[in-house]
Residue frames as qw, qx, qy, qz and C-alpha x, y, z in Angstrom:
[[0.817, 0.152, 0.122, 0.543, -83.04, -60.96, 123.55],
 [0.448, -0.428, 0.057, 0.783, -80.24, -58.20, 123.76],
 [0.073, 0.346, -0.331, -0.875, -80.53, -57.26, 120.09],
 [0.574, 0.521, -0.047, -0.631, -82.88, -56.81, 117.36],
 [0.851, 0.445, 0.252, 0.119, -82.78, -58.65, 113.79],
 [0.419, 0.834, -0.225, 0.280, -81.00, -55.34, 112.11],
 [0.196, -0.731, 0.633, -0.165, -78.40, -55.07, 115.13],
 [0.859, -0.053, 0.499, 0.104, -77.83, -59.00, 115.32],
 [0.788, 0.504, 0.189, 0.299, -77.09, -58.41, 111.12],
 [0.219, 0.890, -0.323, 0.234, -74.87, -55.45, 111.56],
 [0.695, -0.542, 0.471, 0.027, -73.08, -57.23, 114.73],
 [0.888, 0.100, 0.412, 0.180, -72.63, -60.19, 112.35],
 [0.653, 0.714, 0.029, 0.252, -71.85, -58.00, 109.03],
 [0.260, -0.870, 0.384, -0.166, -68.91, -56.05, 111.61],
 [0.731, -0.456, 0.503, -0.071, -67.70, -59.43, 112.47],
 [0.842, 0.402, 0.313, 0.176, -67.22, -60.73, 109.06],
 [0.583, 0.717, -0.118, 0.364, -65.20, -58.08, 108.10],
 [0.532, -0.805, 0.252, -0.067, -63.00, -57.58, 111.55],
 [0.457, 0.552, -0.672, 0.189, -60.18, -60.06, 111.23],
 [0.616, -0.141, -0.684, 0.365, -58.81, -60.53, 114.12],
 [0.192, -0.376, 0.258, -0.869, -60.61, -57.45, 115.50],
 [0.483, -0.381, -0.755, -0.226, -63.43, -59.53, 116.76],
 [0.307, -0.636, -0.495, 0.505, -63.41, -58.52, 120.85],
 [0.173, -0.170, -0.125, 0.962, -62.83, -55.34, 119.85],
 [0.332, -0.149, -0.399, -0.842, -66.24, -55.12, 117.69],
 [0.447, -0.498, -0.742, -0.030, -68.01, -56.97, 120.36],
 [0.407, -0.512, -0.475, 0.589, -67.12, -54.62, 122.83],
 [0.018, -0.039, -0.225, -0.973, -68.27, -51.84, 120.73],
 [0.531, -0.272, -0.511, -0.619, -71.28, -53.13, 120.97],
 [0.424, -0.560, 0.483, -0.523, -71.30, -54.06, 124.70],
 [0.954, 0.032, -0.133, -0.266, -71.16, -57.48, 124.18],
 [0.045, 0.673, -0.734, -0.076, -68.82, -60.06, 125.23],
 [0.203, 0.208, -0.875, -0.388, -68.24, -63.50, 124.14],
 [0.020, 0.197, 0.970, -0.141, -70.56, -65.17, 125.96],
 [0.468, 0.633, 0.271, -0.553, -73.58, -62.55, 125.49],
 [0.354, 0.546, -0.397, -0.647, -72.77, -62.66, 122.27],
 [0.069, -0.002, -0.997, -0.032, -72.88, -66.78, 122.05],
 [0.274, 0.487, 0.727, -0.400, -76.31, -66.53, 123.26],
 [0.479, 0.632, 0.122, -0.598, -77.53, -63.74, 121.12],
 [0.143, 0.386, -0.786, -0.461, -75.90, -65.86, 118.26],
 [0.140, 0.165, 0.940, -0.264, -78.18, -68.73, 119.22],
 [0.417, 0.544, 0.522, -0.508, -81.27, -67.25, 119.68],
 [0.478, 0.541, -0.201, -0.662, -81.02, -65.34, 116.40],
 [0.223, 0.224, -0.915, -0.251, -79.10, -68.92, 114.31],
 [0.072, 0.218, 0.901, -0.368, -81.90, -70.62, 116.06],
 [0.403, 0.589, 0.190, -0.674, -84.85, -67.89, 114.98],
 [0.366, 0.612, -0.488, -0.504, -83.54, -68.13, 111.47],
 [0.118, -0.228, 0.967, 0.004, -83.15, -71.66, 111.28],
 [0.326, 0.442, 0.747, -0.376, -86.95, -72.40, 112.42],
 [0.286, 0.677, -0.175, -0.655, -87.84, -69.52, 109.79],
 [0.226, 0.396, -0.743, -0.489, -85.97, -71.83, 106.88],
 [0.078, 0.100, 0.990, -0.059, -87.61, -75.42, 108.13],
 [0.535, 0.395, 0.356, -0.657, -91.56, -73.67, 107.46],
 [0.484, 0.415, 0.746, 0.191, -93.60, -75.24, 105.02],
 [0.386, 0.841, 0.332, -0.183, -94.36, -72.14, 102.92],
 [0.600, 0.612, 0.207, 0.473, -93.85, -70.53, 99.18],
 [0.224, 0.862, -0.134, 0.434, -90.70, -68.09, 98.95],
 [0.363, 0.333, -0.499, 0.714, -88.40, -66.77, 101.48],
 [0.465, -0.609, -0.642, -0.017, -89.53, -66.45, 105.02],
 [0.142, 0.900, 0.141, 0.386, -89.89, -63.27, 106.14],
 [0.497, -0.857, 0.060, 0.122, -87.99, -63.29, 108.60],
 [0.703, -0.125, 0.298, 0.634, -84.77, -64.57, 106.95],
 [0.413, 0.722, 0.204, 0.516, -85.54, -61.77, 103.92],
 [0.297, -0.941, -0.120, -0.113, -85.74, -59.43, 106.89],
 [0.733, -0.528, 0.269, 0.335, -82.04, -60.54, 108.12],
 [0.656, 0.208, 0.432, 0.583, -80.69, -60.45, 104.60],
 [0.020, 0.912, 0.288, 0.292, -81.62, -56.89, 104.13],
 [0.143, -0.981, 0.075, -0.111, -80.42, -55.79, 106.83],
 [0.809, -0.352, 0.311, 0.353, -77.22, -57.63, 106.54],
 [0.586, 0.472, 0.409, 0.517, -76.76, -56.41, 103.37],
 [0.044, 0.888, 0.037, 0.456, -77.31, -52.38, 104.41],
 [0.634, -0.588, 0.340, 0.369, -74.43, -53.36, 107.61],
 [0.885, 0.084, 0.327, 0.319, -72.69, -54.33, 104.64],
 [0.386, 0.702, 0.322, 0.505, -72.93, -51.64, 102.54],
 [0.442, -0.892, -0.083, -0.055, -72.80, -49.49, 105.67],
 [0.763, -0.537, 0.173, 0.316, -69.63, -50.68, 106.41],
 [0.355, -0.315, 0.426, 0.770, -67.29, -49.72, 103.31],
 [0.496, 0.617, -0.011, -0.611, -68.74, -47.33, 100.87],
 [0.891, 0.327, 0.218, 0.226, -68.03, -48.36, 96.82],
 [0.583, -0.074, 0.409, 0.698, -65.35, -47.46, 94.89],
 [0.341, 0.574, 0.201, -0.717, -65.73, -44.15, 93.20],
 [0.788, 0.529, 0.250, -0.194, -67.17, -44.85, 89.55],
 [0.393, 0.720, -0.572, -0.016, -63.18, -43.73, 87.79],
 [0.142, -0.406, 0.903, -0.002, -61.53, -46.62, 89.77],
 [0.632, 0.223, 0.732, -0.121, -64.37, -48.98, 89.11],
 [0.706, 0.663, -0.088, -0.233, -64.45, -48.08, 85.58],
 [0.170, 0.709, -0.681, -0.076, -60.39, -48.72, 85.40],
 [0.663, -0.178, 0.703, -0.187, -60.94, -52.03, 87.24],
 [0.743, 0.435, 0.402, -0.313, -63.47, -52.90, 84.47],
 [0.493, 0.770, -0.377, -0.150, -61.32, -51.37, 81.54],
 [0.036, -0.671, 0.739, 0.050, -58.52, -53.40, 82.85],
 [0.662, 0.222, 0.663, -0.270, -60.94, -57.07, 83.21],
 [0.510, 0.734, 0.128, -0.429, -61.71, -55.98, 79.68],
 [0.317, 0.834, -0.416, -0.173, -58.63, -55.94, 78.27],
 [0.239, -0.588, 0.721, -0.276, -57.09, -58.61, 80.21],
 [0.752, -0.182, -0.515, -0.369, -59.73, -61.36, 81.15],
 [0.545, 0.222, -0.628, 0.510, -57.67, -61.14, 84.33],
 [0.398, -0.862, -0.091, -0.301, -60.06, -60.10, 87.19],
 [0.666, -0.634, -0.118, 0.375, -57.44, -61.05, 90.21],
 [0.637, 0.115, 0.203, 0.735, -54.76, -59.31, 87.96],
 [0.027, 0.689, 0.424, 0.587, -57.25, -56.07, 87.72],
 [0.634, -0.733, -0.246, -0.003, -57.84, -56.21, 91.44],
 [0.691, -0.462, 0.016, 0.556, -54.18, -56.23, 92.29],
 [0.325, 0.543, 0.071, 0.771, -53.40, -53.39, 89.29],
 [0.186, -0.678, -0.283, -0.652, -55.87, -51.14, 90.97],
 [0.014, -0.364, 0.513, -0.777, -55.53, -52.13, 94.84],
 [0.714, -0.096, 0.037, -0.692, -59.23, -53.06, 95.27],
 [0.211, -0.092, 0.959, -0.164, -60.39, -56.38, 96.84],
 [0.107, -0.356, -0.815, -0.445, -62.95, -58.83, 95.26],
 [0.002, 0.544, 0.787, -0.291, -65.35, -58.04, 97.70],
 [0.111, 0.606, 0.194, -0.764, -64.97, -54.26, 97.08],
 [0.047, 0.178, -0.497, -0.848, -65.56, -54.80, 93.36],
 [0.157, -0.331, -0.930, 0.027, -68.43, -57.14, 93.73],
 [0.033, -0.594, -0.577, 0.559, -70.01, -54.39, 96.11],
 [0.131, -0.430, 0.404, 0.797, -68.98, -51.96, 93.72],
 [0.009, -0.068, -0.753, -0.654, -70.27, -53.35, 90.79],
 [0.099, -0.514, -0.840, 0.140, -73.74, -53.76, 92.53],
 [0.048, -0.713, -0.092, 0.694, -73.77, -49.63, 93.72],
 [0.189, 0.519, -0.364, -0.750, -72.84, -48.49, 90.14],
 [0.094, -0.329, -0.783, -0.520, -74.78, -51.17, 87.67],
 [0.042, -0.696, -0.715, 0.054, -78.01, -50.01, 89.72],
 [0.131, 0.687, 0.076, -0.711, -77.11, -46.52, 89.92],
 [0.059, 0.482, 0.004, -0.874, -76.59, -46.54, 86.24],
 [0.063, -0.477, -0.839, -0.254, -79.85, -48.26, 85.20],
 [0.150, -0.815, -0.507, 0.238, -81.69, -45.51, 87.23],
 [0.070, -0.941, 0.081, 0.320, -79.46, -42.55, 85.69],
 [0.766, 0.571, 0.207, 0.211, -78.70, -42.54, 82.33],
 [0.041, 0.949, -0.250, 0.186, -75.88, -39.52, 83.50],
 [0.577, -0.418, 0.699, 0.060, -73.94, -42.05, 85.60],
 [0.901, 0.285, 0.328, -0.013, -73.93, -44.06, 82.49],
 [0.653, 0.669, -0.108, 0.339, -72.48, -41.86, 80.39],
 [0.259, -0.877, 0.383, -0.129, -70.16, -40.74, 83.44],
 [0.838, -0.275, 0.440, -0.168, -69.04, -44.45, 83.03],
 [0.771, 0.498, 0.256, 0.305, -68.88, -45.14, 79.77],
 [0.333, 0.875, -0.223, 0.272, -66.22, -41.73, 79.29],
 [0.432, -0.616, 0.596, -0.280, -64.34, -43.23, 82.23],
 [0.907, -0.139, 0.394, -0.053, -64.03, -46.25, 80.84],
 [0.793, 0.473, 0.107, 0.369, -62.52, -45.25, 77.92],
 [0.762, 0.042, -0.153, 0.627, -60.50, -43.12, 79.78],
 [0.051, 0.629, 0.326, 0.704, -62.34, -39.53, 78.86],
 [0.439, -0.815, 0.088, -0.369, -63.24, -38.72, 82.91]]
């Protein structure tokens, strides 16, 4: 097959967020529709077989795809820096209005979603990003 697992997930994560760019992100990737039908197959087809096993947990191969779909993802649009995701939050907060937050601030669900993911784990793991949060939330950075 043309591509890999990780390229097949980045191809895919590219494609999800294109629009109506689509030929243009195949052909970044030398691909055109019809290679790209096949390698869709093989991989929807790999992954499929992967889900129908008899066995306990995730099958490795699908974890393997989700990974690296997830680091295309992440690849693809950084987060939000921690002041606009704090305002987001402050506004949510105040509000109970997430779409109303989103549109204050500019910022699409996905990017808060991603967003929230990048900055709750950074600041479990760095008690400094916490408090860089917490004074930015109340307005202080």
């Amino acid at each position: 097959m043309d591509l890999d697992l990780e390229a097949y997930a980045t191809v895919m994560a590219e494609l999800a967020a294109a629009g109506d760019a689509r030929t243009e992100v195949l052909a970044r990737h030398g691909l055109d529709e019809d290679r790209w039908d096949a390698i869709d197959s093989h991989w929807q087809e790999r992954l499929s077989e992967a889900l129908a096993e008899e066995a306990e947990g995730i099958p490795a191969l699908l974890a393997a795809y989700t990974a690296a779909y997830a680091a295309a993802q992440r690849a693809l649009t950084p987060p939000m820096p921690l002041e606009q995701f704090a305002r987001v939050t402050r506004l949510l907060q105040a509000t109970g209005d997430l779409q109303a937050a989103l549109a204050k601030v500019g910022v699409t669900l996905s990017d808060f979603v991603r967003s929230n993911e990048h900055w709750s784990r950074r600041m479990a793991e760095d008690p400094a990003e916490e408090r860089r949060f917490q004074d930015a939330l109340r307005g202080d950075g």
